[in-house]
N, CA, C and O atoms as a CHARMM CRD file, in Angstrom:
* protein
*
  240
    1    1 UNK  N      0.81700  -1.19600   0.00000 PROA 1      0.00000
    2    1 UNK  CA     0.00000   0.00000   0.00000 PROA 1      0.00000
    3    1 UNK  C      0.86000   1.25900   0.00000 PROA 1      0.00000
    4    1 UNK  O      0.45200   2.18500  -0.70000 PROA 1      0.00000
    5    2 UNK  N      1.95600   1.42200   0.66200 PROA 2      0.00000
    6    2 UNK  CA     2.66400   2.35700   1.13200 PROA 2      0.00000
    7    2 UNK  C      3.53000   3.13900  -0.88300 PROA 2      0.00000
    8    2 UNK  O      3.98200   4.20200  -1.31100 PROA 2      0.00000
    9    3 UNK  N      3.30600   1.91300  -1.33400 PROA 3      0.00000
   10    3 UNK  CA     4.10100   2.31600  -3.12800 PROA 3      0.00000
   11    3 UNK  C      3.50600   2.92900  -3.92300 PROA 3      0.00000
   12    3 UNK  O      4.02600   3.64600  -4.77800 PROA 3      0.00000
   13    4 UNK  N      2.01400   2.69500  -3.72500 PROA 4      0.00000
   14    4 UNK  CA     1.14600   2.87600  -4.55700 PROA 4      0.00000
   15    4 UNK  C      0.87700   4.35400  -4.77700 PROA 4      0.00000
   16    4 UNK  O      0.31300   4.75200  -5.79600 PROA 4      0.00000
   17    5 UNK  N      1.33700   5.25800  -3.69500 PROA 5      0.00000
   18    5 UNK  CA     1.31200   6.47700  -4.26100 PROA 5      0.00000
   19    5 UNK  C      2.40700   6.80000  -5.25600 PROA 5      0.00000
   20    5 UNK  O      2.17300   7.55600  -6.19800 PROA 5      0.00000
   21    6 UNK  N      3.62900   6.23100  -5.06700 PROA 6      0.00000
   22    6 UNK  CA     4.79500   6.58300  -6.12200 PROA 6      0.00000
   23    6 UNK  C      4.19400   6.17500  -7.18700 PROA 6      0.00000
   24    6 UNK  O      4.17800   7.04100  -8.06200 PROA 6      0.00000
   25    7 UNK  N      3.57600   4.97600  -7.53000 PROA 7      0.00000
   26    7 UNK  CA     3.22600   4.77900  -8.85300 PROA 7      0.00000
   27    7 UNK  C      2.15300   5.50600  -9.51500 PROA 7      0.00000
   28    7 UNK  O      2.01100   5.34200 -10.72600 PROA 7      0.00000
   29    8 UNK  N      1.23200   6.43600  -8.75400 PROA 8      0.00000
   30    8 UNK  CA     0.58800   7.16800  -8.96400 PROA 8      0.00000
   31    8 UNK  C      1.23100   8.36700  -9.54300 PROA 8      0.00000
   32    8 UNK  O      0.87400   8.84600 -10.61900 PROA 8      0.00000
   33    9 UNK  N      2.34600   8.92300  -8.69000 PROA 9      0.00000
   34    9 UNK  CA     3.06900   9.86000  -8.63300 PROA 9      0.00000
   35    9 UNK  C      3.75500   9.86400 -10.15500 PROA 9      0.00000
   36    9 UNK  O      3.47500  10.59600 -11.10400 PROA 9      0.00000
   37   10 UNK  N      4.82700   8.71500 -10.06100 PROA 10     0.00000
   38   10 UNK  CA     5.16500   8.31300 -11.27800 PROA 10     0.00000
   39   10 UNK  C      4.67300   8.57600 -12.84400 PROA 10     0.00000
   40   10 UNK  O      5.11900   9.20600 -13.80300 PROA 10     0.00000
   41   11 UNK  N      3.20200   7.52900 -12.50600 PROA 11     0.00000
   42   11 UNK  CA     2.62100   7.80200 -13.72300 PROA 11     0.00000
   43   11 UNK  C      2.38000   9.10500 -14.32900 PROA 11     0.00000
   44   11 UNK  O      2.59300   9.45900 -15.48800 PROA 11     0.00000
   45   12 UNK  N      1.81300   9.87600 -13.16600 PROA 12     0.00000
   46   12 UNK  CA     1.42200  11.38400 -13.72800 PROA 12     0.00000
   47   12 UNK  C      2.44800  11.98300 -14.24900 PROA 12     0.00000
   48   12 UNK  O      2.31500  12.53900 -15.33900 PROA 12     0.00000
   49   13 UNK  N      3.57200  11.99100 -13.63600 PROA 13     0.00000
   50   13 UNK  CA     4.85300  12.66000 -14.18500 PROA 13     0.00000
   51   13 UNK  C      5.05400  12.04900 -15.38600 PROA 13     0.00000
   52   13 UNK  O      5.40000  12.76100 -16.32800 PROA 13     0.00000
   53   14 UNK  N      4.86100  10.47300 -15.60600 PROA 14     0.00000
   54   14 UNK  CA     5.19000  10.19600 -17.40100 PROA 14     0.00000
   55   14 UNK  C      4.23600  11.30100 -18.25400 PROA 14     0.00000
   56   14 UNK  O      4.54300  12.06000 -19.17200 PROA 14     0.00000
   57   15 UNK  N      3.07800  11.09500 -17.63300 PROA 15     0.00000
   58   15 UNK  CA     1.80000  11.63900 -18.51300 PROA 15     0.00000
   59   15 UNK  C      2.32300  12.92500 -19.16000 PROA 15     0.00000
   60   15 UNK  O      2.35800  12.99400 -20.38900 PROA 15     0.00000
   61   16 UNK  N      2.77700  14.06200 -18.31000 PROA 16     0.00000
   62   16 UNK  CA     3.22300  15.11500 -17.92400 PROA 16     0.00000
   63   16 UNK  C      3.96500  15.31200 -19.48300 PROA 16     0.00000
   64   16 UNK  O      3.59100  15.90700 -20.49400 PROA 16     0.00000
   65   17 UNK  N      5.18200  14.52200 -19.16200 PROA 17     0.00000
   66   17 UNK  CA     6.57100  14.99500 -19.78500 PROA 17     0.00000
   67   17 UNK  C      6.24200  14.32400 -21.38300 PROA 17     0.00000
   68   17 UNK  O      6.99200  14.48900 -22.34500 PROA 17     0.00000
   69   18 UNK  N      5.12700  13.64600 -21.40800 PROA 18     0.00000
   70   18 UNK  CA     5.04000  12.96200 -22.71900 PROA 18     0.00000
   71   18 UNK  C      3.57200  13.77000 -23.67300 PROA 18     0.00000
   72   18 UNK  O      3.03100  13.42000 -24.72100 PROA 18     0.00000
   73   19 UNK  N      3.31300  14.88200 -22.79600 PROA 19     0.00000
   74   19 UNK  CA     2.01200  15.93700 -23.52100 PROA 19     0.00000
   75   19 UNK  C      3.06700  16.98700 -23.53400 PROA 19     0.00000
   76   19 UNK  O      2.63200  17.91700 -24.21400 PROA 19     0.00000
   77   20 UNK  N      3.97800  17.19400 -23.19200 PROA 20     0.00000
   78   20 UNK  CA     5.18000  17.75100 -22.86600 PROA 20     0.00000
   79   20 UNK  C      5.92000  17.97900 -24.36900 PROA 20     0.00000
   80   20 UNK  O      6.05100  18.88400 -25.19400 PROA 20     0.00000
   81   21 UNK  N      6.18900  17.02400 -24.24600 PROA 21     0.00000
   82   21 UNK  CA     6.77000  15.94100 -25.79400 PROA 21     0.00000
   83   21 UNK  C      6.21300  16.04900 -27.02100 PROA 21     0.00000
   84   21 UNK  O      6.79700  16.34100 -28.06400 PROA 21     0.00000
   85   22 UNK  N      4.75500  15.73800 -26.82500 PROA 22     0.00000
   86   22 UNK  CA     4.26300  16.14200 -28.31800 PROA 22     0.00000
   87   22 UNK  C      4.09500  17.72200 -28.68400 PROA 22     0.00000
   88   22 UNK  O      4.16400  18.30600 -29.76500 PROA 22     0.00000
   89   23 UNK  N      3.86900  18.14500 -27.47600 PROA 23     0.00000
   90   23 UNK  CA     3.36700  19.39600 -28.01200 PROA 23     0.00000
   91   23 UNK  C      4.47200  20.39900 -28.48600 PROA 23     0.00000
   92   23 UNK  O      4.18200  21.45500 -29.04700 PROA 23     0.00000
   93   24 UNK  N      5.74300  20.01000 -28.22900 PROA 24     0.00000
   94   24 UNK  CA     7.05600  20.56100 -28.48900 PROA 24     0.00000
   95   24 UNK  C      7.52600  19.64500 -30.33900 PROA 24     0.00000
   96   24 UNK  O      8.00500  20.14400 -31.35700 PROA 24     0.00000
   97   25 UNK  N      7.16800  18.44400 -30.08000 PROA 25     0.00000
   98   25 UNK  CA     6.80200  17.71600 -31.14600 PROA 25     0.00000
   99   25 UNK  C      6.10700  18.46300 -32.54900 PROA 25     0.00000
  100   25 UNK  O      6.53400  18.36100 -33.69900 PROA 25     0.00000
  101   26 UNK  N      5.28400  18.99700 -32.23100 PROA 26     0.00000
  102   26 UNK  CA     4.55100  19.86500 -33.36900 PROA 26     0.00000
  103   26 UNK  C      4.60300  20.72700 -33.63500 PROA 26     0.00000
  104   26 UNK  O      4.04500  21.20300 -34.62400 PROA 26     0.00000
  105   27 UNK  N      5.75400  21.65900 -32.35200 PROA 27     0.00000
  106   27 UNK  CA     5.92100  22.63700 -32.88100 PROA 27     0.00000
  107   27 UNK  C      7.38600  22.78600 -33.64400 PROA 27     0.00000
  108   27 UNK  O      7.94200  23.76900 -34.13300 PROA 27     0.00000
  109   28 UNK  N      7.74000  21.51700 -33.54800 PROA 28     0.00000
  110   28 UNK  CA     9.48500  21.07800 -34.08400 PROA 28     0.00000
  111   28 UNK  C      9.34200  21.67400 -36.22100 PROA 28     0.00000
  112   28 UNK  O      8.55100  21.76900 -37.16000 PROA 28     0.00000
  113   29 UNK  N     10.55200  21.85100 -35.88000 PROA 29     0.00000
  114   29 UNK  CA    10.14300  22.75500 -37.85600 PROA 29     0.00000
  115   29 UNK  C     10.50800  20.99500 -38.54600 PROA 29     0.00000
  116   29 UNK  O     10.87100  20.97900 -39.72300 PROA 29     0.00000
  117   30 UNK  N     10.44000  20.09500 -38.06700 PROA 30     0.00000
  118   30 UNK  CA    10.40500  18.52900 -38.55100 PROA 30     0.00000
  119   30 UNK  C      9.76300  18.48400 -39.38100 PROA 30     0.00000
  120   30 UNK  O      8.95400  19.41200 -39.42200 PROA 30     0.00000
  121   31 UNK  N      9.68200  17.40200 -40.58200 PROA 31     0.00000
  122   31 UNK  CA     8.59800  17.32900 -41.41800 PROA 31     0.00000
  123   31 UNK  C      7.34600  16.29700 -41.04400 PROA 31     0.00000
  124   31 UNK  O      7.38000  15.69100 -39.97300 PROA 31     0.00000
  125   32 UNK  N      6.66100  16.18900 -41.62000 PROA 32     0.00000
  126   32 UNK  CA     5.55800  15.57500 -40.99100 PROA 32     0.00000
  127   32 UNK  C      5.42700  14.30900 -40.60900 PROA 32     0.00000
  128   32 UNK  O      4.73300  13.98300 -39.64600 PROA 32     0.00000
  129   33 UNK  N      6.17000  13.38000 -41.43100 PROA 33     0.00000
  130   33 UNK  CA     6.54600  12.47400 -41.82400 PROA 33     0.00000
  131   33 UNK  C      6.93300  12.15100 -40.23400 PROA 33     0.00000
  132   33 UNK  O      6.37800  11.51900 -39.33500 PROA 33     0.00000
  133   34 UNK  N      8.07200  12.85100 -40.34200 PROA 34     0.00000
  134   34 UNK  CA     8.93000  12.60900 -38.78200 PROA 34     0.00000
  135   34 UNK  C      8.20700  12.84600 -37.89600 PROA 34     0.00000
  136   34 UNK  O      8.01500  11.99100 -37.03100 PROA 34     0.00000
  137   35 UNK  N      7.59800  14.06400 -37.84600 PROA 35     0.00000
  138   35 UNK  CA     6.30200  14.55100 -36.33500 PROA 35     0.00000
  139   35 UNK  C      5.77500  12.99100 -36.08200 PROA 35     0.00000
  140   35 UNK  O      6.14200  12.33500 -35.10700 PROA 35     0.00000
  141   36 UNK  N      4.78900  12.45100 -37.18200 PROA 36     0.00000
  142   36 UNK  CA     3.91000  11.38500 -37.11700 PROA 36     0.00000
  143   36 UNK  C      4.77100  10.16300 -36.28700 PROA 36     0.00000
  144   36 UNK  O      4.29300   9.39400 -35.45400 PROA 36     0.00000
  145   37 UNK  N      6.08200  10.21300 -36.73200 PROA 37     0.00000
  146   37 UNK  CA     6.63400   9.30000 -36.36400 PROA 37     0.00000
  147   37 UNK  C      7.07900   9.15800 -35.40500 PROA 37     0.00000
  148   37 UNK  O      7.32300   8.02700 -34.98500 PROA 37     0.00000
  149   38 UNK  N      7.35600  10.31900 -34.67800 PROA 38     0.00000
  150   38 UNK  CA     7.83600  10.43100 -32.98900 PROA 38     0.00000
  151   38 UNK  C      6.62100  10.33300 -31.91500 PROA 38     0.00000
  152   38 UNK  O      6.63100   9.79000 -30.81000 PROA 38     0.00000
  153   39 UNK  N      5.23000  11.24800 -32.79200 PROA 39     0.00000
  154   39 UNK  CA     4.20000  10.99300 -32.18700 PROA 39     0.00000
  155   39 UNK  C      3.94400   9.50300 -31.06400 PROA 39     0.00000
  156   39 UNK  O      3.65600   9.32200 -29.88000 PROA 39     0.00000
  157   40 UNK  N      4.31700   8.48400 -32.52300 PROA 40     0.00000
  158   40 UNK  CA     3.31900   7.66800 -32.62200 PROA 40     0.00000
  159   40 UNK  C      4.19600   7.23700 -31.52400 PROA 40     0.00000
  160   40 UNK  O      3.58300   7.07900 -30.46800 PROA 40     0.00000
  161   41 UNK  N      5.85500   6.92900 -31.45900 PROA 41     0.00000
  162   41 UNK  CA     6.51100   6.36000 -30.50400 PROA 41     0.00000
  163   41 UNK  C      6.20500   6.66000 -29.20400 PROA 41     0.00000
  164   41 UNK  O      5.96900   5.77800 -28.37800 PROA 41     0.00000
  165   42 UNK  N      6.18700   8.08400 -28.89600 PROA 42     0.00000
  166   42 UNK  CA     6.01200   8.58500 -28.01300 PROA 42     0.00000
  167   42 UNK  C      4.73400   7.77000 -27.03200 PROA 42     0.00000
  168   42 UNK  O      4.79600   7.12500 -25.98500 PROA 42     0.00000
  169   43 UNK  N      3.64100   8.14000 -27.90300 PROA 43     0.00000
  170   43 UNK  CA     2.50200   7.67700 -27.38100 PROA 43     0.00000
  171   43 UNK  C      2.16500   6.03200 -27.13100 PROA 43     0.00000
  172   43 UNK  O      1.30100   5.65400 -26.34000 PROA 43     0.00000
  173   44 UNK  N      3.05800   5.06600 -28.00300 PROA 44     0.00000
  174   44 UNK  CA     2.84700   3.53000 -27.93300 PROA 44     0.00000
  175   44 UNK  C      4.34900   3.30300 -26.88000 PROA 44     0.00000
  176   44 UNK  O      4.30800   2.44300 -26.00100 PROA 44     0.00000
  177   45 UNK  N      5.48200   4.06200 -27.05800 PROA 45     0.00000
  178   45 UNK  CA     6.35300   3.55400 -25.89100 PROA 45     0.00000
  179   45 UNK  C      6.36700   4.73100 -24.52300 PROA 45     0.00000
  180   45 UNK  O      7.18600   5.64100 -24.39500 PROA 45     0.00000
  181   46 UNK  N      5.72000   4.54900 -23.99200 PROA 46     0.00000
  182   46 UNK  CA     5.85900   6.15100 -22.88500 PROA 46     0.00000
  183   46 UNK  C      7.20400   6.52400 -22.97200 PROA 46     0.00000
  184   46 UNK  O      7.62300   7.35500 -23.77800 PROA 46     0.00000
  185   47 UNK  N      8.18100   5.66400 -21.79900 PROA 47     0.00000
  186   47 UNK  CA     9.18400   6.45800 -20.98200 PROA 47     0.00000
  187   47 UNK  C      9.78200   5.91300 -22.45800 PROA 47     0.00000
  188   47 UNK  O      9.43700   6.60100 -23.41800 PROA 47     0.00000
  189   48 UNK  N     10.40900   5.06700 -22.66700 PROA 48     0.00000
  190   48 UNK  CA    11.23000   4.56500 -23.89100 PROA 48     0.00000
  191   48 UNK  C     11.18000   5.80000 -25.25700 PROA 48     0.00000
  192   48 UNK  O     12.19100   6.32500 -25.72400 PROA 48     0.00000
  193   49 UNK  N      9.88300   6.05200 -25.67600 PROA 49     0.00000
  194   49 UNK  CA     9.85500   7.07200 -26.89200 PROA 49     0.00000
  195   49 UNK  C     10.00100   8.25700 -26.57900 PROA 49     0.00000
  196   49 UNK  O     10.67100   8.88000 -27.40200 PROA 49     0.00000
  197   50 UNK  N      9.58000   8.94800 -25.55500 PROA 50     0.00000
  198   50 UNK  CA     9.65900   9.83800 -24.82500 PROA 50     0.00000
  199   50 UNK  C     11.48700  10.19100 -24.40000 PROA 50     0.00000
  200   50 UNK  O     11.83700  11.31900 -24.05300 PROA 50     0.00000
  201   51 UNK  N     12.13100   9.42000 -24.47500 PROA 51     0.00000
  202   51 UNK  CA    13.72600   9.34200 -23.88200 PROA 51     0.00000
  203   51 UNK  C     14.52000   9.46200 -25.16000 PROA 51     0.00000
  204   51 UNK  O     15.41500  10.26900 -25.41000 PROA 51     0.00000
  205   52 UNK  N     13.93300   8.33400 -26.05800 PROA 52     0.00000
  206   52 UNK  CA    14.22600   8.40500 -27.38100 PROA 52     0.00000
  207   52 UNK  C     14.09500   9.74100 -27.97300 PROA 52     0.00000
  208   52 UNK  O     15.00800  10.04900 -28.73900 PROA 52     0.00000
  209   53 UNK  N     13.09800  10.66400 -27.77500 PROA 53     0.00000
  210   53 UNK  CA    12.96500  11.94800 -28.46400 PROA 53     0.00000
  211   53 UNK  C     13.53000  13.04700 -27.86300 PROA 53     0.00000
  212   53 UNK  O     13.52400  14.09500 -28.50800 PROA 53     0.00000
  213   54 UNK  N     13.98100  13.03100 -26.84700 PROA 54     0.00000
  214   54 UNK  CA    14.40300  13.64700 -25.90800 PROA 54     0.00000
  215   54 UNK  C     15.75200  13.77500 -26.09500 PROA 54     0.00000
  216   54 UNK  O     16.29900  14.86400 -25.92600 PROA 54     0.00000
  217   55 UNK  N     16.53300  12.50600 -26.52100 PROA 55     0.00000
  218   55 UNK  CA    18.32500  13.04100 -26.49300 PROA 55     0.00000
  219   55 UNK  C     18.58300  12.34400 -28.04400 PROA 55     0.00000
  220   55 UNK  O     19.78900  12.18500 -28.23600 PROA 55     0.00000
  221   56 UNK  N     17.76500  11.91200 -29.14400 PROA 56     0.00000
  222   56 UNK  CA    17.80100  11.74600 -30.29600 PROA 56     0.00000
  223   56 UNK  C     16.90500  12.48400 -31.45900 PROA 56     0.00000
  224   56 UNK  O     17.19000  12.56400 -32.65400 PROA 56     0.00000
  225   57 UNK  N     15.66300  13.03800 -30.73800 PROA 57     0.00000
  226   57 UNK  CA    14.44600  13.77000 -32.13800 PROA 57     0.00000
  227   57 UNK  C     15.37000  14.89700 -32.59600 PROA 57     0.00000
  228   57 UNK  O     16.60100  14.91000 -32.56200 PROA 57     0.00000
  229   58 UNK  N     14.59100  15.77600 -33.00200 PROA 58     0.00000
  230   58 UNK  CA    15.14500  16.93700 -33.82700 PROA 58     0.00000
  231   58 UNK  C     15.55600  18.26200 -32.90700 PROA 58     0.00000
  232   58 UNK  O     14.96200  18.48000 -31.85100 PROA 58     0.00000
  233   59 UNK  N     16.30700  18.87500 -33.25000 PROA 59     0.00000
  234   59 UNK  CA    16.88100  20.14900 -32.11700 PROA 59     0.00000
  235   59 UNK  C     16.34400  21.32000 -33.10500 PROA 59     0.00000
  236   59 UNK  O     15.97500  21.20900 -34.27400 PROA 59     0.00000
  237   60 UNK  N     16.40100  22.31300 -32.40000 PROA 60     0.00000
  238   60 UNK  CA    16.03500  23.63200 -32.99400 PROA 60     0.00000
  239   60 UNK  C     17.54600  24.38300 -33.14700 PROA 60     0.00000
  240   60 UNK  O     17.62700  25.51800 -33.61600 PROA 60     0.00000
């Protein structure tokens, strides 16, 4: 019982950093192609696509 708030905690913070993610995502001058494609990671791998886009997607 005593974990179950971290995983609460946890989760929200993925939620967070991965609406975080796209929305920086769309505003990336990327082409669409690529947007769609980080999207989609993002959203089917949380922390994994989210990490992935983070120190590999596109830089400004």
């Amino acid at each position: 019982m005593f974990g179950s708030e971290y995983g609460g905690i946890l989760g929200l913070l993925v939620l967070v950093l991965d609406v975080w993610a796209i929305v920086k995502i769309f505003q990336s001058g990327a082409g669409t192609g690529k947007k769609v494609l980080w999207i989609v990671l993002v959203l089917l791998f949380p922390i994994i696509g989210f990490l992935l886009w983070f120190f590999l997607g596109p830089k400004r």
